[in-house]
C-alpha positions in Angstrom: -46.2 -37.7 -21.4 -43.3 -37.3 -20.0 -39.6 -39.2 -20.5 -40.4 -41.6 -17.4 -44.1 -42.1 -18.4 -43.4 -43.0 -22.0 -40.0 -45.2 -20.4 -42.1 -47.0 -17.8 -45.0 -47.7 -20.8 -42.0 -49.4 -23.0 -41.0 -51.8 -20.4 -44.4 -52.7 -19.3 -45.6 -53.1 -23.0 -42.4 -55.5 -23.5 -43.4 -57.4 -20.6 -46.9 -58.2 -21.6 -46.2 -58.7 -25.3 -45.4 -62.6 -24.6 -48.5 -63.3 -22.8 -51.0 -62.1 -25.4 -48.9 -64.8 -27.8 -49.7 -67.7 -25.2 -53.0 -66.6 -25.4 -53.8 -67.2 -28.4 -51.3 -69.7 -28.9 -52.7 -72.8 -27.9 -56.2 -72.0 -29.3 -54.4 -71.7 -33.0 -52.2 -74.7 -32.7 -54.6 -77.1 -31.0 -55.2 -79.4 -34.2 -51.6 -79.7 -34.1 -51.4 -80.2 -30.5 -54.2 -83.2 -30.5 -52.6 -84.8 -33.2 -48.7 -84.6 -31.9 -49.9 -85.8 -28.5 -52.5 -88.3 -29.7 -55.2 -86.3 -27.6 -58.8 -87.6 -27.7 -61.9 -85.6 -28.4 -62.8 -86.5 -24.8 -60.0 -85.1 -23.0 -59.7 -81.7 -25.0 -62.1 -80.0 -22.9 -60.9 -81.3 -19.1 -57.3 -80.7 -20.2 -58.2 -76.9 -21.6 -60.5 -76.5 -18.8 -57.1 -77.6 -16.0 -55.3 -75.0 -19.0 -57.6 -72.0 -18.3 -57.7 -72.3 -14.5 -53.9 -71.4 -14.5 -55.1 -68.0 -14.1 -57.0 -67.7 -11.0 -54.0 -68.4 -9.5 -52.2 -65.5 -10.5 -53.9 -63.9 -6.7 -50.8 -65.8 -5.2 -48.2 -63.3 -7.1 -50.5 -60.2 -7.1 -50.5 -60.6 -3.6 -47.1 -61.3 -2.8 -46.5 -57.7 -5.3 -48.2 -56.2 -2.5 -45.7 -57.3 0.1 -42.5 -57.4 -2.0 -42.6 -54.4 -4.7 -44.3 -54.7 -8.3 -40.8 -54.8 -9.8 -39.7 -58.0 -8.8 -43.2 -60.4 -9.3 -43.5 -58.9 -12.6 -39.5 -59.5 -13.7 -40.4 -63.2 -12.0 -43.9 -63.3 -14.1 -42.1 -63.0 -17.5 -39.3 -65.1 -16.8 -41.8 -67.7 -15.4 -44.1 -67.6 -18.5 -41.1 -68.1 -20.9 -40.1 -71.0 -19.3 -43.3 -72.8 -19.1 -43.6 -72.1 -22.7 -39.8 -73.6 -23.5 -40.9 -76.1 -21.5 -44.5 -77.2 -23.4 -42.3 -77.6 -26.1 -40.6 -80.8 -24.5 -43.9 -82.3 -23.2 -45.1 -85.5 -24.3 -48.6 -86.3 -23.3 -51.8 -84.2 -23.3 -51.9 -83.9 -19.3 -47.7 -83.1 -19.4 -48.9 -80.0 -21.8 -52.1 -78.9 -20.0 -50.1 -78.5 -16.1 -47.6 -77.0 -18.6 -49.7 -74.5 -19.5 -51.5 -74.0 -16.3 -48.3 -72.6 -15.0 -47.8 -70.5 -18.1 -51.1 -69.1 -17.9 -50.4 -68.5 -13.7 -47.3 -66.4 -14.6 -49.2 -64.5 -17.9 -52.3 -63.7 -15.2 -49.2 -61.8 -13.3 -47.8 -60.0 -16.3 -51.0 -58.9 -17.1 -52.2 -57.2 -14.1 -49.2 -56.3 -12.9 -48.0 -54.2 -16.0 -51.3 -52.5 -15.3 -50.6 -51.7 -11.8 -47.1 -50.7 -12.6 -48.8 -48.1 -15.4 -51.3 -47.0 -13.1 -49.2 -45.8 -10.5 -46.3 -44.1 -12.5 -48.7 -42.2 -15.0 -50.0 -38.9 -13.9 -54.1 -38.8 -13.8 -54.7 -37.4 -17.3 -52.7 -40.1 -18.4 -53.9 -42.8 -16.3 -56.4 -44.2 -19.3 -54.2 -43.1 -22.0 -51.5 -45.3 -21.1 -53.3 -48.5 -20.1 -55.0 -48.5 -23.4 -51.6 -48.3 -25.4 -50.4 -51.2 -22.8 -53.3 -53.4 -24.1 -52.9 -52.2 -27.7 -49.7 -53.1 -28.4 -49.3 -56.2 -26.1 -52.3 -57.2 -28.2 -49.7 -57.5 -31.1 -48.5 -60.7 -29.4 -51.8 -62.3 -31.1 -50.6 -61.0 -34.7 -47.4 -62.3 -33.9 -49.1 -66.0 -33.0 -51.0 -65.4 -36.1 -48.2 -65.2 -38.1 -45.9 -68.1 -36.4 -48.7 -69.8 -37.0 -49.0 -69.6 -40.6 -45.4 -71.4 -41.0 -46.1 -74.3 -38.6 -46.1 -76.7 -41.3 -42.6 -75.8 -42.0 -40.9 -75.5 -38.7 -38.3 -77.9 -37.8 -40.5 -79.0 -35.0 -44.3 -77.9 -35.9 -45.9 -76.6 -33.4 -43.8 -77.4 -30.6 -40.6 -74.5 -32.3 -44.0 -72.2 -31.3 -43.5 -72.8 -28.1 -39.9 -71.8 -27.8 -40.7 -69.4 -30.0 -43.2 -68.7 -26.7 -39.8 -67.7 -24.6 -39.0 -64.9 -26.4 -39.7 -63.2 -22.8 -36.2 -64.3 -21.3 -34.2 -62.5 -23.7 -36.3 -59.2 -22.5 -35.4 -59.9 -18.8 -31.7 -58.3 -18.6 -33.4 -55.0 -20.0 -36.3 -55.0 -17.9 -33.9 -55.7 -15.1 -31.9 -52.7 -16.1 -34.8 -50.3 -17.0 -37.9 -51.2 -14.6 -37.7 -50.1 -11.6 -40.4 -49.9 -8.6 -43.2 -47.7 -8.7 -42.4 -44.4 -6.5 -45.6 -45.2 -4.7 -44.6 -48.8 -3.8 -41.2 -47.6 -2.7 -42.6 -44.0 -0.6 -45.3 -46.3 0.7 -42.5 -49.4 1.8 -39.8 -45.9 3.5 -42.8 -44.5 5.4 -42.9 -48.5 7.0 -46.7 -48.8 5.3 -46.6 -51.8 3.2 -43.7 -53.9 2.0 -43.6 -55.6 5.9 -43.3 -59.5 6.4 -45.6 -59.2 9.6 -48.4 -61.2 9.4 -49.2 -64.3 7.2 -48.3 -63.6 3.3 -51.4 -63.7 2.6 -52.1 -60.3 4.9 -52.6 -58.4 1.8 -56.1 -59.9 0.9 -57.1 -60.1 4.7 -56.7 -56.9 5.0 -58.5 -55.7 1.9 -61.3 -58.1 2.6 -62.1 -56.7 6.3 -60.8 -52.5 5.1 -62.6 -52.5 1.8 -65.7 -54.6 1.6 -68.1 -52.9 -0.4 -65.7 -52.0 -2.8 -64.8 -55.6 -3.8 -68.4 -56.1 -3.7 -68.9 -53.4 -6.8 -65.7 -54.8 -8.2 -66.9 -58.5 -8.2 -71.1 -56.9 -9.4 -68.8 -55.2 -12.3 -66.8 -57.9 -13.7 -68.6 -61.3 -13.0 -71.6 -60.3 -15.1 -69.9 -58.8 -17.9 -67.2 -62.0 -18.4 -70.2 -63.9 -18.1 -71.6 -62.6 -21.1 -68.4 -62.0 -22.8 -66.8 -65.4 -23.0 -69.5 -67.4 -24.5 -70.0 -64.4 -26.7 -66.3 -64.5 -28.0 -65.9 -68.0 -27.9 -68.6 -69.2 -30.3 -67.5 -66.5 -33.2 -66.1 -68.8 -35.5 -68.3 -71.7 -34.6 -71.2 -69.4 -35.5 -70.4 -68.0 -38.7 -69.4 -71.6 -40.3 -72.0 -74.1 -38.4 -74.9 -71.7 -38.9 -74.5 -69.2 -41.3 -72.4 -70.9 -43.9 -69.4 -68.9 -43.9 -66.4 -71.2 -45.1 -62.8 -71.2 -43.0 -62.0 -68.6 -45.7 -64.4 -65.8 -45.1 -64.6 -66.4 -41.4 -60.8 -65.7 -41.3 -61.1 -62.4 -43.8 -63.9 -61.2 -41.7 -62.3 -61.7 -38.5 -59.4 -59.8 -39.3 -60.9 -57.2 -41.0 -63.5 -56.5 -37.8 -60.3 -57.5 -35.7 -58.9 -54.0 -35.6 -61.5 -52.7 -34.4 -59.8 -54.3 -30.6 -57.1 -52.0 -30.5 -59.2 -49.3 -31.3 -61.2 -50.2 -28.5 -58.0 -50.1 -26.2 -57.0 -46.4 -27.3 -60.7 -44.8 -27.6 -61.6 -46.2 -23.9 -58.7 -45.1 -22.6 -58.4 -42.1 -24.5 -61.9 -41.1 -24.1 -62.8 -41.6 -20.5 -59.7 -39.8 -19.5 -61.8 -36.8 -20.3 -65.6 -37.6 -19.9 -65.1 -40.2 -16.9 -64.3 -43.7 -16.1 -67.8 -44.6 -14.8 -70.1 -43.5 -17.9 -67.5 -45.0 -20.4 -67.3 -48.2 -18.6 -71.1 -48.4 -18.8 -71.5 -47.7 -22.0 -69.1 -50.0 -23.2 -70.9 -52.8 -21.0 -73.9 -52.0 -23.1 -72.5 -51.9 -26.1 -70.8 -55.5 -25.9 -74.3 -56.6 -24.8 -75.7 -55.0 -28.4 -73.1 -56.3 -30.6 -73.5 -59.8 -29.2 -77.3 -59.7 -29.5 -77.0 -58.1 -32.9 -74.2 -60.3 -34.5 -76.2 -63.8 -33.4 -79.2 -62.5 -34.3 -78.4 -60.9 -37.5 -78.5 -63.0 -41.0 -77.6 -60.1 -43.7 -73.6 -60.0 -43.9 -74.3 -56.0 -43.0 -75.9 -56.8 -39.9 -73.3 -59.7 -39.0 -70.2 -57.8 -39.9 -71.6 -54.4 -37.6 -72.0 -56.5 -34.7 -68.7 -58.6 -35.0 -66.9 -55.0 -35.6 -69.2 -53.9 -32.4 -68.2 -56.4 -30.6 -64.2 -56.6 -31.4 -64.6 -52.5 -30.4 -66.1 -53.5 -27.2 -63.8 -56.5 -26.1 -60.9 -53.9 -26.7 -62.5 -51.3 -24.3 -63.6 -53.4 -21.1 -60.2 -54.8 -21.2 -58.8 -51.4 -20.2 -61.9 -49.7 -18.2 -61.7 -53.0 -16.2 -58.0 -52.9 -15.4 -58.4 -49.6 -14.7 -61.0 -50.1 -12.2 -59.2 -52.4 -10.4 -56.3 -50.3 -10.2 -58.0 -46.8 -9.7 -60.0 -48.1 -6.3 -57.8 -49.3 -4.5 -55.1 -47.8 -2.3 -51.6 -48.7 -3.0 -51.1 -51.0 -0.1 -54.1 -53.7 -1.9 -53.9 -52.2 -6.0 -51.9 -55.5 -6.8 -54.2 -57.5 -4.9 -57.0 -56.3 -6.2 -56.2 -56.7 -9.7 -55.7 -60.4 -9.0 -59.2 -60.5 -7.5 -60.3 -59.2 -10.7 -58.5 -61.6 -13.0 -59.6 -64.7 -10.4 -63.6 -63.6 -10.8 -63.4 -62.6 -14.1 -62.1 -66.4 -15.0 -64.4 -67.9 -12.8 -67.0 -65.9 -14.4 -65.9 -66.9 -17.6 -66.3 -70.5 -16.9 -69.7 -70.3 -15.2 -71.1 -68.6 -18.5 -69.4 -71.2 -20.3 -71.2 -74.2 -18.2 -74.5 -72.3 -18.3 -74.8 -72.0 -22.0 -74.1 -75.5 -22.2 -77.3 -75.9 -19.7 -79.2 -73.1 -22.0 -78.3 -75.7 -25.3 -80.5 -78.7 -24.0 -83.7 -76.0 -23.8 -83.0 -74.3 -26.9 -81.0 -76.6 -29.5 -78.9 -73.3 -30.3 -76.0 -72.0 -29.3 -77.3 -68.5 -30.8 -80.4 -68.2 -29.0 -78.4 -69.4 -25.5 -76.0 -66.8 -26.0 -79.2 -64.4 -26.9 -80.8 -65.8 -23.3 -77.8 -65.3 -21.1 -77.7 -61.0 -22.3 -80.4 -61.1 -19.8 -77.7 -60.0 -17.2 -76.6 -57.0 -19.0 -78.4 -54.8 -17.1 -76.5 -55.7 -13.6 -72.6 -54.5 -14.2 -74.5 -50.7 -15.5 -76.4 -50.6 -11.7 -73.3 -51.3 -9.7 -71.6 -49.1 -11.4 -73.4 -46.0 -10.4 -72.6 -46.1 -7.0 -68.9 -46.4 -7.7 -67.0 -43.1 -7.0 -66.0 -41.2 -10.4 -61.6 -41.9 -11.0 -61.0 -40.3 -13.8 -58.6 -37.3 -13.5 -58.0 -37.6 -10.2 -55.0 -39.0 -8.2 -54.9 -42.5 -6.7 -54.3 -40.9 -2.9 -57.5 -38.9 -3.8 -59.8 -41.9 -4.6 
């Protein structure tokens, strides 16, 4: 790479290390959280669900980065996340927390696929893939940071609430993101030639236009994604729940074996990216569509610790690998004037997505009495993202104009 493509991956790595940590934040500290706040069992799920919806509404600033320059929105996304976290830390009721965290998660959807947009159009084509991989890899080190806050929350002045400030870390990256981002050369050739970057129109222009110009397009987009978070989220979220409720595994062993199949994410990141830089966007991102499909079916299927630790690792690998081939496919189909906007379509289906496969294996449980064989049921959909992507063109070594 060269000295702007490896300066350009700094910043945008900085930028999205604090959102992984909110991620995976709340999820490690909610014991903490229901206690502090004197939640009830009742209320955990709405006020996670209003939690989790924060990002769908991270369209509004990937649309406004269409109209006003990455730069700015993605500056304004880390500064807004740090906030929102320094602010949680202050909250005093369960509902105070989740709208809290709403907004945190709206500003960490824009950090996200902004830093991907940002990549995608400053890195040349053979290092299109490359890159976004080694943005997910090592803003994926947020979660081992949360991991290890975590482990001294007993001994914080303020328990889990210091993780929180500890959650605004961003801020004090601003000033040198300010200083050392600047806006993508496309963005800024694009705004001179008087192409994007207008205020004509309602601000919303951006995802008018991409509606009425690119159809079909969105249509693969949405036939790619939907299915495959679908099938992902249940698939993730029900890990742990999995290995102790049915298959005996104590807090102990579930946390050894997570970590240990845990590192096969960021290998995912680098091999997708790595890899389909040379053989091609389109097979890799089926293959790895099929391949989170196996590991699910083979790790809540499986009862030898062989066959449960293969798909777990399977599955970390392929979590790690659609996070980049489906940032990049947002980014790589779309011209310049609607790549922000499209990423934010991606990131609103994919929750929504998400959710629906959530609510649908809750259905599934009433038939079948197991969460297992639910998840097992719902892999009937595998088969959809694989077709759709077929008749998507090949991106992969070529440049973004070209596409």
């Amino acid at each position: 790479m060269t000295s702007h493509e490896r300066s350009v991956l700094a910043a945008t790595c900085l930028s999205s290390l604090g959102s992984f940590y909110t991620m995976a934040l709340t999820a490690f500290a909610l014991p903490q959280i229901q206690s502090g706040l004197a939640i009830s069992e009742d209320e955990v799920g709405s006020l996670f669900a209003l939690l989790r919806f924060g990002a769908l509404f991270s369209l509004v600033l990937a649309v406004l980065a269409d109209r006003m320059g990455r730069r700015r929105l993605l500056i304004a996304s880390v500064a807004g996340c740090a906030l929102c976290n320094i602010a949680t830390a202050f909250a005093q009721s369960g509902l105070q927390l989740a709208w809290l965290q709403f907004g945190s998660r709206l500003f960490l959807g824009g950090q996200v696929l902004l830093a991907g947009v940002v990549v995608s159009e400053e890195l040349s084509a053979e290092n299109r893939g490359r890159g976004i991989g080694i943005l997910t890899a090592v803003g994926g080190l947020g979660g081992a940071l949360t991991l290890l806050a975590y482990a001294f929350v007993d001994h914080l002045p303020f328990g889990w609430r210091s993780l929180f400030v500890i959650g605004g870390f961003g801020l004090l990256c601003v000033p040198w993101l300010m200083r050392s981002l600047n806006e993508t050369r496309r963005f800024a050739g694009q705004r001179e030639q008087g192409n994007i970057g207008t205020t004509d129109g309602p601000a919303w222009q951006p995802l008018l236009d991409i509606l009425r110009l690119y159809p079909w397009r969105l249509i693969a987009l949405v036939g790619a994604i939907v299915p495959v978070a679908f099938i992902l989220e249940p698939g993730s979220v029900f890990i742990s729940k999995h290995l102790q409720d049915d298959l005996g595994y104590s807090p102990g062993q579930v946390g050894l074996l997570v970590a240990a199949c845990g590192i096969a994410t960021p290998l995912g990141n680098m091999l997708s990216g790595i890899l389909t830089d040379r053989f091609g966007r389109r097979p890799g991102t089926i293959f790895v569509s099929l391949l989170l499909s196996l590991a699910i079916a083979i790790f809540y299927n499986g009862t030898s610790m062989v066959a449960v630790a293969l798909g777990l690792a399977m599955l970390m690998l392929s979590i790690g690998g659609i996070q980049v081939l489906h940032i990049a496919l947002a980014t790589e189909l779309f011209p310049t004037a609607f790549r922000s906007t499209a990423s934010g379509i991606r990131e609103a289906v994919a929750t929504l997505g998400a959710s629906f496969g959530l609510w649908i294996l809750s259905a599934l449980y009433t038939v079948t009495g197991s969460h297992a064989d639910s998840i097992t049921w719902v892999l009937v959909l595998t088969p959809i993202a694989p077709i759709v992507l077929l008749f998507i063109p090949e991106t992969a070594g070529r440049e973004l104009e070209e596409i």
